[in-house]
DOVOLO-579312 format. One record per residue: x negated, y negated, z of N, C-alpha, C, O, CB in turn. Coordinates in pm, 1 decimal, decimal comma. Each point is the difference from the previous one (the first is absolute). Glycine has a CB too. Example, Ala and Ser with C-alpha at 12.3 -4.5 7.8 and 13.67 -1.06 7.14 Angstrom:
DOVOLO-579312
(node (-1319,0 569,0 780,0) (89,0 -119,0 0,0) (-90,0 -120,0 0,0) (-103,6 1,9 66,5) (292,8 115,4 58,1))
(node (-154,2 -222,3 -196,6) (-82,0 -119,0 6,0) (77,0 -109,0 73,0) (-50,9 -110,8 16,9) (-67,5 173,6 -231,4))
***
This chain:
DOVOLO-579312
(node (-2643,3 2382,9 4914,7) (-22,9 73,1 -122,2) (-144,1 -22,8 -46,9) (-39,0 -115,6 -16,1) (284,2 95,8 -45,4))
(node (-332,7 132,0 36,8) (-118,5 -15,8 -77,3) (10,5 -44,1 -134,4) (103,6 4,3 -66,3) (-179,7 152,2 198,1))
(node (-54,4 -206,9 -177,5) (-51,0 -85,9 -100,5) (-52,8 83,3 -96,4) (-63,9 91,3 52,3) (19,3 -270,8 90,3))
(node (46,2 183,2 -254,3) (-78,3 73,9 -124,5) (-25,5 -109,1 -89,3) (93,0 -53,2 -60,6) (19,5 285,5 66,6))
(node (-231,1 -269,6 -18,6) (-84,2 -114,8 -72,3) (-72,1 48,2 -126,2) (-112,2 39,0 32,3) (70,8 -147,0 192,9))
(node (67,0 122,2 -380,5) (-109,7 -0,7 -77,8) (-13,2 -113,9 -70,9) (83,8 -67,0 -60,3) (-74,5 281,4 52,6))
(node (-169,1 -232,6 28,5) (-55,9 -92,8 -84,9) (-110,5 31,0 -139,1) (-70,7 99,3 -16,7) (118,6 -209,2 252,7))
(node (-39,0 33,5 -292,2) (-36,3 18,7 -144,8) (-121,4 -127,4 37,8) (27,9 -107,6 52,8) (242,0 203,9 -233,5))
(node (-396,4 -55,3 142,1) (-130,8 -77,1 -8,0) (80,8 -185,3 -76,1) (100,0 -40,1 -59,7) (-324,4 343,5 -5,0))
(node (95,3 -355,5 122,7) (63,6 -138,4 -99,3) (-114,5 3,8 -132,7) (-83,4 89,1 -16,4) (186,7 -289,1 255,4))
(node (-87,7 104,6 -309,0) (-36,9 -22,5 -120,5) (-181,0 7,4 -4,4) (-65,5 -101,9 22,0) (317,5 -48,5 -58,3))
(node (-314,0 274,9 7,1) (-131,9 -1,4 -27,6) (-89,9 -3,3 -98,9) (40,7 43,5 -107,7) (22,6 22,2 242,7))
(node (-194,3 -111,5 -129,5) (-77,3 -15,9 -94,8) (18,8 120,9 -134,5) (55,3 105,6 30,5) (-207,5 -229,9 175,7))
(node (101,1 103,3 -365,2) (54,5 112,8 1,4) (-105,4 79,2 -61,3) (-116,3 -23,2 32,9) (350,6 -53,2 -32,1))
(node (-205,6 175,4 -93,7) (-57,3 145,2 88,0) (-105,2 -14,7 -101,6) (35,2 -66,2 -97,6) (172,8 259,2 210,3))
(node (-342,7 -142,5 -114,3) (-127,6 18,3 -58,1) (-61,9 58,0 21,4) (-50,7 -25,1 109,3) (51,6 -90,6 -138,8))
(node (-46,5 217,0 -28,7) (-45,5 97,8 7,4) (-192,2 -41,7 93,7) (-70,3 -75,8 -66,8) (285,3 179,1 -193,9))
(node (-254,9 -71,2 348,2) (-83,9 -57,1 68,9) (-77,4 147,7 105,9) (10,9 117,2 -36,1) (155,1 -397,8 10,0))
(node (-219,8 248,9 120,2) (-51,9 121,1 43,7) (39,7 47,4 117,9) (-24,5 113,2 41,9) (-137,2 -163,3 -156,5))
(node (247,4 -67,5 192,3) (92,9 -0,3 137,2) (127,7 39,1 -65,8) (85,8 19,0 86,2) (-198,5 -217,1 71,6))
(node (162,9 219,8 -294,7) (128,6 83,4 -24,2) (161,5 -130,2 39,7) (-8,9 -106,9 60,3) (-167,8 407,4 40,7))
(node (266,8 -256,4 -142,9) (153,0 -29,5 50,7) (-26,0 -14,8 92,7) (-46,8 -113,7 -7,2) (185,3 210,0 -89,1))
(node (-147,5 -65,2 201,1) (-14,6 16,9 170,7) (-63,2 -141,6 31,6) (17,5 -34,5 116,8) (-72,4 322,3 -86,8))
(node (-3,2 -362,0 -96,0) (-68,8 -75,0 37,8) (47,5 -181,2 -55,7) (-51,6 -108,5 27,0) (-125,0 357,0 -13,0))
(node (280,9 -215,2 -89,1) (59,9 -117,8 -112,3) (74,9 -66,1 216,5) (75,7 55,6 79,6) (34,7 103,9 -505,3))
(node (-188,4 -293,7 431,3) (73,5 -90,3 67,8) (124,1 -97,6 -39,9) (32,8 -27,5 -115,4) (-241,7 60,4 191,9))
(node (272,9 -80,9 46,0) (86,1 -155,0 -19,5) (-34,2 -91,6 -94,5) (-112,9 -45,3 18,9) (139,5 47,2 192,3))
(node (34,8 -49,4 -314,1) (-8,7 -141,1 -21,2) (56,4 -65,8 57,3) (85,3 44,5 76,7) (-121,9 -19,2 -226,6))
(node (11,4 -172,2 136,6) (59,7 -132,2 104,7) (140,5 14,8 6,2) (71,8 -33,2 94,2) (-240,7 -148,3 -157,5))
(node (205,3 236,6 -49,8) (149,8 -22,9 16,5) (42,0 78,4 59,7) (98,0 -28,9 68,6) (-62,1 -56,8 -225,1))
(node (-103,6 260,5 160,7) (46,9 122,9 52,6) (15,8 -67,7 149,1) (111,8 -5,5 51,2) (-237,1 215,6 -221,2))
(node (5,6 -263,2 239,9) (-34,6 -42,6 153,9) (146,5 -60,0 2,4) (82,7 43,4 80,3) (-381,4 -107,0 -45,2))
(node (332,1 -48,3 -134,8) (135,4 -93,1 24,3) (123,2 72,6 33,3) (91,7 -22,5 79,0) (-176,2 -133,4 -240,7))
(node (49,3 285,9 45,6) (133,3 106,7 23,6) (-1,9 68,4 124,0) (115,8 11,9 39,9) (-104,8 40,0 -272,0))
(node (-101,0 3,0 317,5) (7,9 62,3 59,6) (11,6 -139,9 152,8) (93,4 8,1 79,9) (-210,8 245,9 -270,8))
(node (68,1 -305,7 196,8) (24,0 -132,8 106,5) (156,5 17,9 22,3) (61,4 48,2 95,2) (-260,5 -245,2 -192,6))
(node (255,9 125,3 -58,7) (151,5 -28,1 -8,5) (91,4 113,1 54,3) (113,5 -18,9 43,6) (-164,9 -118,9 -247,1))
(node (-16,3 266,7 195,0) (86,0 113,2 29,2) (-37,2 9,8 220,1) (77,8 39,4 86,9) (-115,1 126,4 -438,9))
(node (-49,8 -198,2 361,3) (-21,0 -24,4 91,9) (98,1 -64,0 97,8) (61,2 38,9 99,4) (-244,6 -18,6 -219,6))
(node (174,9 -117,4 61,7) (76,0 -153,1 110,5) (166,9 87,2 -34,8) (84,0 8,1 89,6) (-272,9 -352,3 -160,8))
(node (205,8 383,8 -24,3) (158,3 76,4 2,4) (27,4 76,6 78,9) (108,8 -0,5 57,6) (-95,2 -1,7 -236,3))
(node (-97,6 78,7 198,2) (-20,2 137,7 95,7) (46,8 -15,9 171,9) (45,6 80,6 81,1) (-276,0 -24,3 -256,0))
(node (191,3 -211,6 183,0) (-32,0 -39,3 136,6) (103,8 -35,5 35,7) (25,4 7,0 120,3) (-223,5 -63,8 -128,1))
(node (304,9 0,7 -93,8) (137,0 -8,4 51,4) (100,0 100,8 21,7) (103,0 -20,9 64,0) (-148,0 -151,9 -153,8))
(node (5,8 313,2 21,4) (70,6 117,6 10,5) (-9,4 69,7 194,2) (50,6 107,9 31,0) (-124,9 -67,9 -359,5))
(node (16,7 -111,3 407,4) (17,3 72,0 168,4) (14,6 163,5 -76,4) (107,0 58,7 -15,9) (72,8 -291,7 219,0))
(node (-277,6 270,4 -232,0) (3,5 164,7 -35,0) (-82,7 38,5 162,8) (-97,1 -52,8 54,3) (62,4 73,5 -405,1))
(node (120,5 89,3 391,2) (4,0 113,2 116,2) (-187,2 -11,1 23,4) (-90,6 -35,4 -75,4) (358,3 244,1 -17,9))
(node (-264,5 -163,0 224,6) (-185,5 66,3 25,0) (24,8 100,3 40,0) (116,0 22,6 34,4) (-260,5 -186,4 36,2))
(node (23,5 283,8 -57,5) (-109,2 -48,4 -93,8) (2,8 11,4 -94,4) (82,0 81,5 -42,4) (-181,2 -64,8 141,1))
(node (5,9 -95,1 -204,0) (-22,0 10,5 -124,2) (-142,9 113,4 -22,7) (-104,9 15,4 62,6) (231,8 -284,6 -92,4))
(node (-81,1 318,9 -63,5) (-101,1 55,4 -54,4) (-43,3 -0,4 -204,5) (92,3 26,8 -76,9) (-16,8 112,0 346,8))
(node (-142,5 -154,0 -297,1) (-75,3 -64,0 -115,2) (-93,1 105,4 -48,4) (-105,0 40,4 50,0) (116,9 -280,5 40,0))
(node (63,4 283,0 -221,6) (-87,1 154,0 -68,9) (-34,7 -80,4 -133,8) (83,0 -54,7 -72,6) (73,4 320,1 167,6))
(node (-299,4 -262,1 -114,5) (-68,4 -114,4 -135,2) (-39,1 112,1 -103,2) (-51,1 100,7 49,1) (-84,7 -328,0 103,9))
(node (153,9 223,4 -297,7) (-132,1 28,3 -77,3) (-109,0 -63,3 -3,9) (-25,3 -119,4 16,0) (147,3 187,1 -120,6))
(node (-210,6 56,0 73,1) (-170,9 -66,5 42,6) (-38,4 -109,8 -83,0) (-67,1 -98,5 30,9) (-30,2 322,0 26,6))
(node (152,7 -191,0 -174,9) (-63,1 -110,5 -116,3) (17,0 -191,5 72,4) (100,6 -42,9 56,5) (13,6 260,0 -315,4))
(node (-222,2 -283,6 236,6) (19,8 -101,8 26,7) (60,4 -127,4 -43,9) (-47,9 -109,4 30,1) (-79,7 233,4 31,6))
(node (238,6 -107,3 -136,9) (100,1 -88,5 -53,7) (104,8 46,4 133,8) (61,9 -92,4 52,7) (-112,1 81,5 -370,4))
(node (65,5 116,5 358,9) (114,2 8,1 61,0) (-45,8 15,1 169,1) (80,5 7,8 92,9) (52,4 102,5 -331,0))
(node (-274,0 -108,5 249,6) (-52,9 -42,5 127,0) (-1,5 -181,0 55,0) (1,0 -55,4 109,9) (-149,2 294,4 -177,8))
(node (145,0 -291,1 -90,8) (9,8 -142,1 30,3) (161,1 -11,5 6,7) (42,5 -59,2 99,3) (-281,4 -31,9 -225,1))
(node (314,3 129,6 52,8) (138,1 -20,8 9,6) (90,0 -29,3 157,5) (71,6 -91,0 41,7) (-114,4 246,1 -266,2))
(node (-18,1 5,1 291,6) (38,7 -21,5 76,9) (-64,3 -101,6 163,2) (61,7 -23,6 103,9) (34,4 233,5 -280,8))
(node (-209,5 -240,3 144,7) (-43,8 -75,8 119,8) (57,7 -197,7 -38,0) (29,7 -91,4 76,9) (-298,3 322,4 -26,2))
(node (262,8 -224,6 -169,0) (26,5 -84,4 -30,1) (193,0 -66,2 75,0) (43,4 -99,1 58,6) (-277,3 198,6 -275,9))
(node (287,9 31,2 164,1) (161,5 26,7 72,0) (-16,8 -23,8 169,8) (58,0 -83,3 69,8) (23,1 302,0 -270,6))
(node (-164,3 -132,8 233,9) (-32,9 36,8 156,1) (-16,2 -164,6 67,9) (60,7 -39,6 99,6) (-218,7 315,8 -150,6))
(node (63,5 -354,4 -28,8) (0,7 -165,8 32,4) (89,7 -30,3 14,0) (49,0 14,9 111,9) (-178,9 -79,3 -201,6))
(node (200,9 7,3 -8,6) (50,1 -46,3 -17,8) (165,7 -13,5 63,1) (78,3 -94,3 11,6) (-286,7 124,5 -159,7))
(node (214,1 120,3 181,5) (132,3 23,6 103,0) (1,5 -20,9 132,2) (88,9 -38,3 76,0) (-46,8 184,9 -204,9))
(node (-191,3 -105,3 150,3) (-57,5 -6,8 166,5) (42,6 137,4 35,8) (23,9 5,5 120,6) (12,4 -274,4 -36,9))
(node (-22,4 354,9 -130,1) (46,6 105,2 13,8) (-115,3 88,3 110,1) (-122,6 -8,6 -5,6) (266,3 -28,5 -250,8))
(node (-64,4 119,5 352,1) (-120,5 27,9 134,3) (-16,6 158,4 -88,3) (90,0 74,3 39,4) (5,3 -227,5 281,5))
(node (-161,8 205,0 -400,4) (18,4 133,2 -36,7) (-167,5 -4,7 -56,9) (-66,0 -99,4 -30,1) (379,7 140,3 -32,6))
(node (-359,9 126,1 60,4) (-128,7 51,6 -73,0) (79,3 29,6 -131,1) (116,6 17,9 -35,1) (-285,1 97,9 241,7))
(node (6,0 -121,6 -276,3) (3,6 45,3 -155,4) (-85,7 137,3 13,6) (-118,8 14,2 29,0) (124,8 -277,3 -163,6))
(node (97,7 363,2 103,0) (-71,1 136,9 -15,8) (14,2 28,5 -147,4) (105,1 -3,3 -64,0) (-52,3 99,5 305,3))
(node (-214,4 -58,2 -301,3) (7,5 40,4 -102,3) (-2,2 139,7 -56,7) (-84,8 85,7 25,0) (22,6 -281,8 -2,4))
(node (193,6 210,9 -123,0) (33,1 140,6 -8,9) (-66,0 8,7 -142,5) (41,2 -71,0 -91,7) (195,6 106,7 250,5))
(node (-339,8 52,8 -175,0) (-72,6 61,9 -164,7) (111,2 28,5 -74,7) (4,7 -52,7 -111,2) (-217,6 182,4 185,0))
(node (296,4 -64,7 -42,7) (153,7 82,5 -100,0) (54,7 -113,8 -45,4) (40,5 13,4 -115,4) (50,7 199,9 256,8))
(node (-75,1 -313,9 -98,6) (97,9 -162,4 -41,8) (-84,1 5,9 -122,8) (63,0 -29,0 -101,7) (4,5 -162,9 343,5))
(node (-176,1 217,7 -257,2) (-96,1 -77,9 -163,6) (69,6 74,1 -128,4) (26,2 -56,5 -106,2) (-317,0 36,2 221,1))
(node (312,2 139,8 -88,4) (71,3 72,9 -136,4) (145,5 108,7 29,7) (35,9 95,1 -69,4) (-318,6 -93,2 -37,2))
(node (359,5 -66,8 259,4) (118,2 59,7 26,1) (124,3 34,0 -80,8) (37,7 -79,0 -86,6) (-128,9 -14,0 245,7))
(node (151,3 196,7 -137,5) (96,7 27,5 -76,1) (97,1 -48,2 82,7) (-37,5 -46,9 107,5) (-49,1 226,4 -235,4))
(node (261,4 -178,2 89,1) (84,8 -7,6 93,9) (38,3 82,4 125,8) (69,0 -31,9 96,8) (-29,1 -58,1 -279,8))
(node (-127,7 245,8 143,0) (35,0 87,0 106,3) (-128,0 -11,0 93,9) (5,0 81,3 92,3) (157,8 83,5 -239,2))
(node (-294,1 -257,9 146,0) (-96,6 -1,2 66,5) (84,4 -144,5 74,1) (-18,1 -9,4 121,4) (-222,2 157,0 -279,7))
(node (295,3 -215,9 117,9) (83,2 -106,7 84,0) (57,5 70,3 97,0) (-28,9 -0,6 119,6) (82,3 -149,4 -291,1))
(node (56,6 231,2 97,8) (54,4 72,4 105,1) (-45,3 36,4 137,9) (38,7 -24,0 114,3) (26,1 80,6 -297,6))
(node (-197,7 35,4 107,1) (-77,5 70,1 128,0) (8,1 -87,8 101,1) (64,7 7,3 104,4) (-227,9 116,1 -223,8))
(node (77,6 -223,5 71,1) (-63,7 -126,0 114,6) (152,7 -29,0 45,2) (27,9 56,7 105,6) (-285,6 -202,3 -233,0))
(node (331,2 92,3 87,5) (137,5 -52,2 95,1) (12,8 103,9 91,9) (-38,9 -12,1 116,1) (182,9 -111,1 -290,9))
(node (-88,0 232,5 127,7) (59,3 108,6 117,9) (-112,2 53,4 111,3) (22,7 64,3 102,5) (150,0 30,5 -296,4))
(node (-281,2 -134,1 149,8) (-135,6 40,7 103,7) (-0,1 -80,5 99,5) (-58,1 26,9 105,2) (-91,0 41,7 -263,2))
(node (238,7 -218,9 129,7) (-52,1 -107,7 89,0) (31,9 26,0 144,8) (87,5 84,4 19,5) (-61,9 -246,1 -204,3))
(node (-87,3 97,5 303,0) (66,6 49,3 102,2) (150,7 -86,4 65,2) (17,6 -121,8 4,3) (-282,1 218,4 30,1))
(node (330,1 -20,4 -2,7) (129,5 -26,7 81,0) (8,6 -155,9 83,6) (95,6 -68,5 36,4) (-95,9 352,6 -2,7))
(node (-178,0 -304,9 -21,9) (22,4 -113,0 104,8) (-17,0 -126,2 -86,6) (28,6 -100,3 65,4) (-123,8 229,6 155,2))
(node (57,2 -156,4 -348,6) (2,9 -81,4 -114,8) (96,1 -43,4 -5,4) (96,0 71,4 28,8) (-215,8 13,6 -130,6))
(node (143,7 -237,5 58,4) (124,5 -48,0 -19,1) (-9,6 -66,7 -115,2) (104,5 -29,4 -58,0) (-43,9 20,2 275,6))
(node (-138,4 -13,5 -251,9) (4,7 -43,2 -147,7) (-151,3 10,6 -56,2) (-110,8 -32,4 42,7) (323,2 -140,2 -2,2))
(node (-147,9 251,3 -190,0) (-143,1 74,8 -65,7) (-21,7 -96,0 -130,2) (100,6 -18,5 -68,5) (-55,1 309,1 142,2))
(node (-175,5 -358,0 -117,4) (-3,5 -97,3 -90,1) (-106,4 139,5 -79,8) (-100,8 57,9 40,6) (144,2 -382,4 94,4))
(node (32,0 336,6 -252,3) (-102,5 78,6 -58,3) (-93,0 -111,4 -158,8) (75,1 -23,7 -94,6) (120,5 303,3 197,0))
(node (-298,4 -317,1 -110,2) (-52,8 -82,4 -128,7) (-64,8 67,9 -90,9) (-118,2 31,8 12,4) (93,5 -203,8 106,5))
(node (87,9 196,5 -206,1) (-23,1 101,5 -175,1) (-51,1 -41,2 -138,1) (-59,9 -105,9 -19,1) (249,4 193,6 96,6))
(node (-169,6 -21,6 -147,4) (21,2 -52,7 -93,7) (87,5 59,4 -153,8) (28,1 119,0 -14,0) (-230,5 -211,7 163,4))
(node (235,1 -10,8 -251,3) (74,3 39,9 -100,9) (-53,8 114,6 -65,9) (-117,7 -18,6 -30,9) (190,8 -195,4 13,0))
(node (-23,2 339,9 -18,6) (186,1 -19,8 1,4) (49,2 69,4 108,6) (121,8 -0,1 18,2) (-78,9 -0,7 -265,6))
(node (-144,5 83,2 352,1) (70,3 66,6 66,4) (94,4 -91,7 109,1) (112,1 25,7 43,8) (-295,5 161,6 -99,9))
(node (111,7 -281,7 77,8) (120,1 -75,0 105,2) (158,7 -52,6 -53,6) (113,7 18,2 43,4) (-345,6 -114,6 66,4))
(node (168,1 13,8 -240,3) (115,9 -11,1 -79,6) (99,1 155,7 12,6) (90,3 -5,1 83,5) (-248,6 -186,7 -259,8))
(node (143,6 320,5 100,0) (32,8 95,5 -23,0) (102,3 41,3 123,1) (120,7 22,9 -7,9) (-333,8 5,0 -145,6))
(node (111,8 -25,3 290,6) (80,1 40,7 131,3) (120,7 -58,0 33,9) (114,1 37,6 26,6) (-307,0 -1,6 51,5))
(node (111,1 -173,9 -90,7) (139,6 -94,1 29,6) (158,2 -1,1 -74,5) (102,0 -14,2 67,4) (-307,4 -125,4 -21,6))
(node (206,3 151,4 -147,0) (38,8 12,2 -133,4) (138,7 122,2 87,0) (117,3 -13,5 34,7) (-410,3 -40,4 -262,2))
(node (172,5 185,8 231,0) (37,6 148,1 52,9) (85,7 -34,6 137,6) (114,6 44,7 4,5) (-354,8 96,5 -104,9))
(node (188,8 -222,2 218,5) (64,9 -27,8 127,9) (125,2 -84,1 -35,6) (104,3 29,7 58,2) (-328,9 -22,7 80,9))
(node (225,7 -121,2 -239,5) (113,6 -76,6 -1,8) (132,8 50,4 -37,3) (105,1 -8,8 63,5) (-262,3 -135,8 -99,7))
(node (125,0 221,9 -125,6) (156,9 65,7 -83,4) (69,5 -111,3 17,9) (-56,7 -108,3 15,1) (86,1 367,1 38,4))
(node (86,6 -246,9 -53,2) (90,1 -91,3 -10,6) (-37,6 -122,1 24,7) (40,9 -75,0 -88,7) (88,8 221,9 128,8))
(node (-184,9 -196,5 34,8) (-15,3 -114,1 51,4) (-85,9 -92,8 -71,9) (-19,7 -119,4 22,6) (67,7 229,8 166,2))
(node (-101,7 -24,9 -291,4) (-93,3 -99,2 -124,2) (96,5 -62,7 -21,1) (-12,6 -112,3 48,9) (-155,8 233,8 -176,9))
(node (302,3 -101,3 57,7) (93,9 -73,7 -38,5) (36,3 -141,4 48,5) (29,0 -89,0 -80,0) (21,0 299,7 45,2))
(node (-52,2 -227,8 158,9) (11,5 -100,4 93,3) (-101,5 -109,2 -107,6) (-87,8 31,4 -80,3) (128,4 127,7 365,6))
(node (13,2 -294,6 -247,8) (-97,9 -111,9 -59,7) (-157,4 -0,5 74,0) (-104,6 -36,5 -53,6) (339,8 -123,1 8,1))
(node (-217,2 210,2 180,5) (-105,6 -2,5 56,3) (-103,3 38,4 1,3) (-92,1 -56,0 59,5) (204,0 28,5 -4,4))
(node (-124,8 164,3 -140,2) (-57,0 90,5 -12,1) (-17,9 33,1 -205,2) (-80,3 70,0 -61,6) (181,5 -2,8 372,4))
(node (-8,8 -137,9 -349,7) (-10,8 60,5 -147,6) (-122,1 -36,0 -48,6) (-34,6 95,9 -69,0) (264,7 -108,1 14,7))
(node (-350,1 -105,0 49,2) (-76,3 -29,7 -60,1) (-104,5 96,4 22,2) (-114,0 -7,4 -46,0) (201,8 -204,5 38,6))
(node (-36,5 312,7 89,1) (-144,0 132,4 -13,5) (70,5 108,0 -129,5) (-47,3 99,5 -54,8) (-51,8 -76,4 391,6))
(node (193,7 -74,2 -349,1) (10,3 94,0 -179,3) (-89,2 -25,3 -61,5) (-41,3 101,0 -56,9) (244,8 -105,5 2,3))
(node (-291,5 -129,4 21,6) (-57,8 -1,2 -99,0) (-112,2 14,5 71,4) (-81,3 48,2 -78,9) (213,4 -160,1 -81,7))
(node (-188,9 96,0 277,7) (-129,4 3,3 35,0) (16,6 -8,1 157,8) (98,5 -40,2 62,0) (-202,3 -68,0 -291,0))
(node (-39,8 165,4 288,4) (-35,6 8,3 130,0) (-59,0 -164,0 2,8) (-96,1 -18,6 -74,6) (42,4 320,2 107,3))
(node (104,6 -427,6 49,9) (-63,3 -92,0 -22,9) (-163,2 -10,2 75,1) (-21,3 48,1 111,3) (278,4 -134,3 -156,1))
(node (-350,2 25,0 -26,4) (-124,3 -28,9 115,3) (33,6 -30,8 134,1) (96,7 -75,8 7,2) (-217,2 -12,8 -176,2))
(node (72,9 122,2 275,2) (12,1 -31,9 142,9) (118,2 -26,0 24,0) (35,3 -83,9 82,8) (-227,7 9,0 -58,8))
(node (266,0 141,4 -91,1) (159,2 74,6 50,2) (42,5 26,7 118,4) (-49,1 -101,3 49,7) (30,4 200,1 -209,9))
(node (66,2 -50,5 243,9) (29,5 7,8 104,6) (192,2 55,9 37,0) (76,9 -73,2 62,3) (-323,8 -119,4 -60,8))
(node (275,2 290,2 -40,5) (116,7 111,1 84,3) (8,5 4,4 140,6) (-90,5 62,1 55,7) (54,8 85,9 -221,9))
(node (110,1 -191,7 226,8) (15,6 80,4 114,3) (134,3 51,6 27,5) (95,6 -76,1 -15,2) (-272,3 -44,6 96,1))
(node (192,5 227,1 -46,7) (99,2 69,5 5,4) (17,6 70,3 149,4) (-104,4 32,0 56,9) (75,4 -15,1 -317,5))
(node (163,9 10,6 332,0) (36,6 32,3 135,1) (-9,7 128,8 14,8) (55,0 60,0 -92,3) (79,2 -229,2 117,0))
(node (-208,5 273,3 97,7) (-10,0 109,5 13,8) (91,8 11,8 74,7) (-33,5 -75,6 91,1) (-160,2 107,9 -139,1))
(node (323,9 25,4 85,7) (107,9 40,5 112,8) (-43,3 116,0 82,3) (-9,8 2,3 122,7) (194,6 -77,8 -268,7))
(node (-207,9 165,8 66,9) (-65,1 106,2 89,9) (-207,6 21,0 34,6) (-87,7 -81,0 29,8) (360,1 204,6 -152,4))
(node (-271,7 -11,5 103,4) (-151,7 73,7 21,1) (-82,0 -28,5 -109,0) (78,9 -35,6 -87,6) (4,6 227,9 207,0))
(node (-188,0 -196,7 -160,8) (-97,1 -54,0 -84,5) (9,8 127,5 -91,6) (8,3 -10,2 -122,4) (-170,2 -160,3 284,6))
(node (160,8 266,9 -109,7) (19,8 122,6 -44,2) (122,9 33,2 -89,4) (9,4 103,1 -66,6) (-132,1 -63,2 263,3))
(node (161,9 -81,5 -194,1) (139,4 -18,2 -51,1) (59,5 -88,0 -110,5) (109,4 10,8 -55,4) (-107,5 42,3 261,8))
(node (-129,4 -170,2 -231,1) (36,6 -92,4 -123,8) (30,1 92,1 -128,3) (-45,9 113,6 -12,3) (-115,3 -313,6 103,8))
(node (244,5 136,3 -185,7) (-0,5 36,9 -106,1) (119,0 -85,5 -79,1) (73,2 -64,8 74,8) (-186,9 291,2 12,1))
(node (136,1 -232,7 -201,9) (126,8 -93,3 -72,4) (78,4 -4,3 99,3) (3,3 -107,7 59,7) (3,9 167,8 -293,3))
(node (72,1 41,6 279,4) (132,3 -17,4 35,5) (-14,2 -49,8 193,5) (97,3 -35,0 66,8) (9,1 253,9 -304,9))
(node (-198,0 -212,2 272,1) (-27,6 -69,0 143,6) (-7,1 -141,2 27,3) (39,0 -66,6 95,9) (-150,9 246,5 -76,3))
(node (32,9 -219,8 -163,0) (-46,8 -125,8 30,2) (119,4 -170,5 -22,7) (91,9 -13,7 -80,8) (-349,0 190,1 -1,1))
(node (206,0 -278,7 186,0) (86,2 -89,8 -35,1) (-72,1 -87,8 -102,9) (-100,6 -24,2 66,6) (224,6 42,0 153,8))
(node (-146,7 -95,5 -359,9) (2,3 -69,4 -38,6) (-6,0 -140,2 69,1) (108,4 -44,6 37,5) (-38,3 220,7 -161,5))
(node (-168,5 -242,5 143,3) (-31,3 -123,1 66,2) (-23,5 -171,1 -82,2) (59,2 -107,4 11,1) (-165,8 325,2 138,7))
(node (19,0 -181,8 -210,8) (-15,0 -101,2 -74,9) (-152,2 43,7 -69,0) (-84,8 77,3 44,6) (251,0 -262,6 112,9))
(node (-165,9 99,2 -292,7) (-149,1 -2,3 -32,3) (-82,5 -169,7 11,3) (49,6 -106,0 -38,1) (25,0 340,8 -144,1))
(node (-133,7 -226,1 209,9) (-91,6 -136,6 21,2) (-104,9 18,0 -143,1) (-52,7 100,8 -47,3) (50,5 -116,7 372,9))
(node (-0,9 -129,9 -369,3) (-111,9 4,6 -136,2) (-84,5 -124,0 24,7) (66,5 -82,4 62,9) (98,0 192,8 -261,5))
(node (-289,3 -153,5 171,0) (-48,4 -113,7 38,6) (63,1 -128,3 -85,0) (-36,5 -114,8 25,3) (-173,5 257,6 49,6))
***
């Protein structure tokens, strides 16, 4: 069974108005800690190959994920997708069902609220679960969903997907 991974940036500097913009707000120490911790979790999940890794450009969530990528040992590229910086849920979409057939597990790294939002949208019922309820109140920092694809990439949507677990640092 394929893998559907969203991650939520970890905890970054915060925002000030400056001349490099949002796009440019990095990790703090702790974000690095969050995203490490989500890391070493990752590495115990034996998720399918290949991996493939769709980033927003902004660099809180470029560090997020290399930081993850360490820390798991994970054998996968970081491709950076421009649309992740201000995606909607149906630009998620796109990118999932675009992915190719030979992918086995897609780590997509976002940010709030659309990841929160999607996830939210993919779970339904399954927020309910203890496992999953603490995204009622919020998408956590360097969050981490992964959820089971049974069929075609093409094909995700609420009622396809399995509910896996969420990882938090």
């Amino acid at each position: 069974m394929r893998r559907l991974l969203l991650l939520r940036h970890a905890e970054a500097v915060p925002h000030v108005l400056t001349e490099k913009g949002d796009r440019a707000r990095a990790l703090t120490p702790k974000g690095q800690e969050q995203a490490a911790s989500i890391g070493r979790q990752l590495a115990t999940l034996d998720l399918p190959s290949p991996i493939r890794i769709l980033c927003s450009p902004a660099i809180r969530t470029r560090q997020t994920a290399q930081a993850v990528l360490a820390a798991s040992d994970t054998d996968a590229s970081l491709e950076i997708e421009d649309s992740l910086y201000s995606a909607t849920a149906d630009d998620l979409y796109g990118l999932i069902h675009a992915t190719p057939e030979t992918v086995e597990t897609l780590l997509i790294v976002g940010h709030n609220p659309t990841i929160g939002d999607f996830t939210c949208d993919l779970l339904g019922p399954a927020l309910q679960s203890a496992r999953f309820s603490t995204l009622y109140r919020s998408y956590p920092l360097a969050g981490l969903t992964v959820l089971g694809v049974p069929g075609q990439w093409l094909d995700v949507r609420p009622s396809t997907i399995q509910p896996i677990t969420l990882l938090q640092p």
